[in-house]
C-alpha positions as CSV (number, residue, x, y, z in Angstrom):
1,X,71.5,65.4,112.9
2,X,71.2,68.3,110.2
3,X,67.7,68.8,108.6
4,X,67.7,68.9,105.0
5,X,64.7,71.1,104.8
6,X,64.3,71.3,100.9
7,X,67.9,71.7,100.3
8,X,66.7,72.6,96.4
9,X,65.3,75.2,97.4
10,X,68.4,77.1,99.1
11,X,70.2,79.9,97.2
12,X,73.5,77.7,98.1
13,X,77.0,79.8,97.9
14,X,80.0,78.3,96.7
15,X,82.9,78.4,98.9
16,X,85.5,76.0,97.7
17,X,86.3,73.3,95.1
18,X,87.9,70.5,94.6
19,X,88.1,67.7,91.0
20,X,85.3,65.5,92.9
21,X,83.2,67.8,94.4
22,X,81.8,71.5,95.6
23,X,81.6,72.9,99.1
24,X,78.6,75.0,100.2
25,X,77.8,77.6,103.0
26,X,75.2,75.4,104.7
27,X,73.9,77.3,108.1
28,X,75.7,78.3,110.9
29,X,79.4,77.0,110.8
30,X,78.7,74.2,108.7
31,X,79.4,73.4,104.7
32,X,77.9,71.4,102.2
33,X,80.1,68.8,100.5
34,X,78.5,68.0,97.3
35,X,79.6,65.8,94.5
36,X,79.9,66.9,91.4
37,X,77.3,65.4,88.9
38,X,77.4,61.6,88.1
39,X,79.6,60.6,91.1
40,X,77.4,57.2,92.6
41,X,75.5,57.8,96.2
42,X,77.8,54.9,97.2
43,X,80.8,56.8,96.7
44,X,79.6,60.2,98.6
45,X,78.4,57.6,101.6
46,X,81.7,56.3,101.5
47,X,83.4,59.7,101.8
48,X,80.7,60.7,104.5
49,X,81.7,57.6,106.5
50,X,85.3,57.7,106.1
51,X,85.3,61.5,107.2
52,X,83.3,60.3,109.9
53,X,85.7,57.5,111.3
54,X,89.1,59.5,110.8
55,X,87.4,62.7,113.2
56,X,86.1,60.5,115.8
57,X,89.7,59.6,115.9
58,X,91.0,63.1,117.2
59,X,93.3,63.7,113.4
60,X,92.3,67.2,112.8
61,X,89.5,67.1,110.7
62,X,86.0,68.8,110.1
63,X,83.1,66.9,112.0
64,X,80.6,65.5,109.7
65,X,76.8,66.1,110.6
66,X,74.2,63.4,108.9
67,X,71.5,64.5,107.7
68,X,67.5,63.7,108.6
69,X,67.8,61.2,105.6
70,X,68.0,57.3,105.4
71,X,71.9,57.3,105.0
72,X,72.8,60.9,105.7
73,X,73.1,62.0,103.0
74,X,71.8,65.0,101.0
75,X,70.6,65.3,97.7
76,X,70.5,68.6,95.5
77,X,69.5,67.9,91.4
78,X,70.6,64.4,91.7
79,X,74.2,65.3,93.6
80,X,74.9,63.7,96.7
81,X,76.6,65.5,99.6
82,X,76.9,65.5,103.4
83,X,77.4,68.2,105.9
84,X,79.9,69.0,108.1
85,X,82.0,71.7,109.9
86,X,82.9,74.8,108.2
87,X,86.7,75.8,108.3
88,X,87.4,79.5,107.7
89,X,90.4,80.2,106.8
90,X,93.4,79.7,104.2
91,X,94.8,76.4,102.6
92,X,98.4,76.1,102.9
93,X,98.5,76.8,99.2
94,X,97.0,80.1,99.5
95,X,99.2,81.1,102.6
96,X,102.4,80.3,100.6
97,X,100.4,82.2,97.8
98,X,100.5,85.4,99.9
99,X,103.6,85.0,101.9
100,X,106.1,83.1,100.1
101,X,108.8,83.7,102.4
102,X,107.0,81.0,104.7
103,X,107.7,78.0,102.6
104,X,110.5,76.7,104.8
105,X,108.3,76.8,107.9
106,X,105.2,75.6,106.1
107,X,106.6,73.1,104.8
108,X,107.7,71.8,107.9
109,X,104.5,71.7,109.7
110,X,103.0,69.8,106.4
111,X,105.3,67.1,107.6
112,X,104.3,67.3,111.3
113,X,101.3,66.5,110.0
114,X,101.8,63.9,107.7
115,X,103.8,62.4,110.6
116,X,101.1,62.5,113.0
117,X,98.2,61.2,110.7
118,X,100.7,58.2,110.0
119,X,101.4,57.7,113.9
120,X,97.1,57.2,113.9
121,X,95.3,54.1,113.6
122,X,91.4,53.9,112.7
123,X,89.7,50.6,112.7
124,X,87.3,50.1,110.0
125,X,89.3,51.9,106.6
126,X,89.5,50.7,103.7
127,X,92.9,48.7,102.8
128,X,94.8,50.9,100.8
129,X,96.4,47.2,99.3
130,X,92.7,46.4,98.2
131,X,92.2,49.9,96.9
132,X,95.4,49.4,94.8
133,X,95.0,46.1,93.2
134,X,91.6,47.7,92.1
135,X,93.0,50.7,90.4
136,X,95.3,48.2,88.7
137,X,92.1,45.5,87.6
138,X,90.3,48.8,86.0
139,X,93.7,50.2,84.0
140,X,95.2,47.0,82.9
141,X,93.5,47.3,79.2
142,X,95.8,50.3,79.2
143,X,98.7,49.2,80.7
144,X,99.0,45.3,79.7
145,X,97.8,42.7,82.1
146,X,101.7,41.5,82.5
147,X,102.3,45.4,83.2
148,X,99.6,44.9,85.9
149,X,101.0,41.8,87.4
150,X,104.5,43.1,87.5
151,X,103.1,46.2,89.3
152,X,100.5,43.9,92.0
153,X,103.7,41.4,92.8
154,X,105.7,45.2,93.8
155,X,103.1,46.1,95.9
156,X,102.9,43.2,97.7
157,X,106.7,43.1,98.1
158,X,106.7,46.6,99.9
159,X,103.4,47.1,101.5
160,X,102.9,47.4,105.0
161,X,98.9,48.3,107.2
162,X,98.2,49.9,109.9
163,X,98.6,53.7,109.3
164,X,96.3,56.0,108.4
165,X,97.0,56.9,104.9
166,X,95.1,60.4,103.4
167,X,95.6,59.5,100.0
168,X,95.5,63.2,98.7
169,X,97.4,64.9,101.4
170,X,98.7,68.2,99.5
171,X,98.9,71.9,100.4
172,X,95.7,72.4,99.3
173,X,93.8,69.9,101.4
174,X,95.2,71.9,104.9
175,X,93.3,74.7,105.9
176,X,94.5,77.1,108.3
177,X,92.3,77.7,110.8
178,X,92.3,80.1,114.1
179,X,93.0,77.1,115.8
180,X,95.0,75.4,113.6
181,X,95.5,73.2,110.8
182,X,92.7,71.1,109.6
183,X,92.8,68.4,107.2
184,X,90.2,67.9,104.7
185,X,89.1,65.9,101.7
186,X,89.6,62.4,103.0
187,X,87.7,60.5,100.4
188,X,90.8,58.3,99.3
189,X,91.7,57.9,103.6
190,X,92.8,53.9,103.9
191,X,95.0,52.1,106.7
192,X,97.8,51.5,104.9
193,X,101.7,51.6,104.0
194,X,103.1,54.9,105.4
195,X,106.1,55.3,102.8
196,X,103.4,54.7,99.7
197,X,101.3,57.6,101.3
198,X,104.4,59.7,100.9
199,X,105.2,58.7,97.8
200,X,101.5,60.1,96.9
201,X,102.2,63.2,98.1
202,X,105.6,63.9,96.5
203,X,104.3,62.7,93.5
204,X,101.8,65.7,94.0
205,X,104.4,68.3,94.8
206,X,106.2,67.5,91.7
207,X,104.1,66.4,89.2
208,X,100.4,66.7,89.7
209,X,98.2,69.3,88.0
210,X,96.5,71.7,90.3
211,X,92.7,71.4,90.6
212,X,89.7,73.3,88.0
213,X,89.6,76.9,89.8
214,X,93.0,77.3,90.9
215,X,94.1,80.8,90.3
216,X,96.8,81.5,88.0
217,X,98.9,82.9,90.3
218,X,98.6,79.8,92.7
219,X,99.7,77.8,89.4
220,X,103.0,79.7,89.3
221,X,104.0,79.6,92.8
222,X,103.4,75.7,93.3
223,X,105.5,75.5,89.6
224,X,108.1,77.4,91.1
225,X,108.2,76.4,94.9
226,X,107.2,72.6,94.7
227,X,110.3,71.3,94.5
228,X,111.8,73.5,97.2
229,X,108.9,73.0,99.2
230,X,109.1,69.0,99.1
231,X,112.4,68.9,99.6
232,X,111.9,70.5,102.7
233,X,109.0,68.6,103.8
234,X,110.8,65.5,102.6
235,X,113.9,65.9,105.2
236,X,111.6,67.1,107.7
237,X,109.0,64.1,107.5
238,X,112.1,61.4,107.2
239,X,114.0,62.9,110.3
240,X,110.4,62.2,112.7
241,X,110.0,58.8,110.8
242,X,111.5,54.9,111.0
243,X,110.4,54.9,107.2
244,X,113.8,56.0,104.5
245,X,113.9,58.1,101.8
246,X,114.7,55.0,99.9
247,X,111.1,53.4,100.8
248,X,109.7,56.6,99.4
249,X,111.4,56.7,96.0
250,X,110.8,52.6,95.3
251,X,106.9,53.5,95.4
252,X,106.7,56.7,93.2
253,X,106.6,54.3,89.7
254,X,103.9,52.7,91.1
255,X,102.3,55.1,92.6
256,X,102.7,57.0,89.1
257,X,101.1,53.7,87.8
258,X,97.8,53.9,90.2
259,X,97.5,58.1,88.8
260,X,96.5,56.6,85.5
261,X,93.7,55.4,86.9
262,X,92.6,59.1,87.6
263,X,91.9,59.9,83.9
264,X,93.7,63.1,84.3
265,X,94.6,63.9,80.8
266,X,96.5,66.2,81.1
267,X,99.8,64.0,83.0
268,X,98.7,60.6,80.8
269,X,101.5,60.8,78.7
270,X,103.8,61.5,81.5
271,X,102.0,58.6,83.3
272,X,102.7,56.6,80.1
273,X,106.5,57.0,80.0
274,X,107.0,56.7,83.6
275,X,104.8,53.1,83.5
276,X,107.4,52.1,80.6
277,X,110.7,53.1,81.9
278,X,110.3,51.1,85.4
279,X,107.8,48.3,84.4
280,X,108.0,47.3,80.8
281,X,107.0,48.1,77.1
282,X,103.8,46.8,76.7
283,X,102.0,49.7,77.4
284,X,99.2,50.9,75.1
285,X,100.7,53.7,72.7
């Protein structure tokens, strides 16, 4: 258990960011995760106890420590956050950064480990089905209920459990520790349909805008390398894998349907025209 101990009261450093929350120095070889402001207690428990679940399963991952508080959770100003291991080192995204002569053999080990999280099981995750059909119930004003339906009867065509899915897996989200790589950021984690999981992530390599705080440097080598480097990730994840690169491409529309429901503004009109071409007109213009 980690004392909180005032938490206000700590001059807290900032060593990392992400779009949903901040990470902290927090002690000795641990780190603060803490929401950004107006995300629900619910949802930071749910993170906390996902985290929680995935490590206890041996998938590379930073322990989580509860704190001395009812739920274990922290609270600083009205955030929510929970503690956990501290990683040092680079994401994959900063090593291809520095050395971009490595994106062949990075890329490949992204793969390895996308293949081994989706050869895990973790009893107890959310259904990534559920979590789907959810997204689609809050955008439907957008998109058009029939839009919606059309979307929910693909799903249901294609989706298979029992892996676990990250959700967010990306360069970014792999730090590269002295003792190797470490997942992180498994707040969207579910049990769920390997290929859709994939889908995610090359829908990430090709389209997805990088996070507030990326350098712009970073920015220019994930514009120019992305495709290269899923590509190579690609061939290397479907040569380990029973799943085809056909499964992968008939989820991208609706996985581009389910990013709406991000409220990124920046890809919506991309979303938009994507949602059109593979699922009808009666989008919202």
């Amino acid at each position: 258990m980690v004392d909180q101990q005032e938490p206000v009261a700590r001059e807290l450093k900032r060593i990392g960011e992400g779009r949903t929350a901040e990470i902290f120095a927090w002690g000795d070889g641990h780190a603060l995760r803490l929401f950004r402001a107006g995300t629900s207690r619910e949802v930071a428990l749910r993170e906390m106890w996902v985290a929680r679940l995935v490590h206890e399963t041996g998938i590379p991952s930073p322990a989580v420590h509860p704190a001395d508080s009812k739920d274990g959770l922290i609270e600083v100003v009205g955030r929510f956050g929970f503690v956990m291991d501290r990683v040092d080192g680079p994401s994959m995204l900063q090593v291809l950064t520095a050395r971009p002569w490595w994106l062949w053999r990075t890329a490949r080990e992204f793969a390895r480990l996308h293949l081994a999280m989706h050869a895990s099981t973790v009893q107890g995750l959310p259904s990534q089905r559920e979590g789907f059909h959810g997204v689609l119930d809050r955008i439907s004003v957008t998109i058009g209920s029939g839009v919606a339906d059309r979307i929910r009867a693909t799903i249901d065509g294609m989706w298979t459990a029992g892996a676990v899915c990250h959700g967010d897996f990306h360069p970014d989200n792999v730090l590269m520790n002295d003792r190797g790589p470490v997942v992180i950021d498994w707040g969207p984690a579910t049990s769920g349909c390997r290929a859709a999981d994939v889908a995610r992530t090359a829908y990430l390599l090709r389209y997805g805008t990088p996070p507030p705080g990326t350098r712009r440097i970073e920015r220019l080598i994930t514009a120019f390398f992305r495709r290269l480097f899923l590509g190579t990730y690609l061939r290397a994840y479907l040569r380990g894998s029973s799943i085809t690169r056909r499964d992968v491409i008939r989820w991208g529309p609706v996985i581009a349907a389910l990013r709406l429901g991000e409220g990124i503004p920046e890809e919506r009109n991309l979303l938009l025209r994507m949602i059109r071409k593979h699922f009808g007109d009666s989008v919202d213009r």
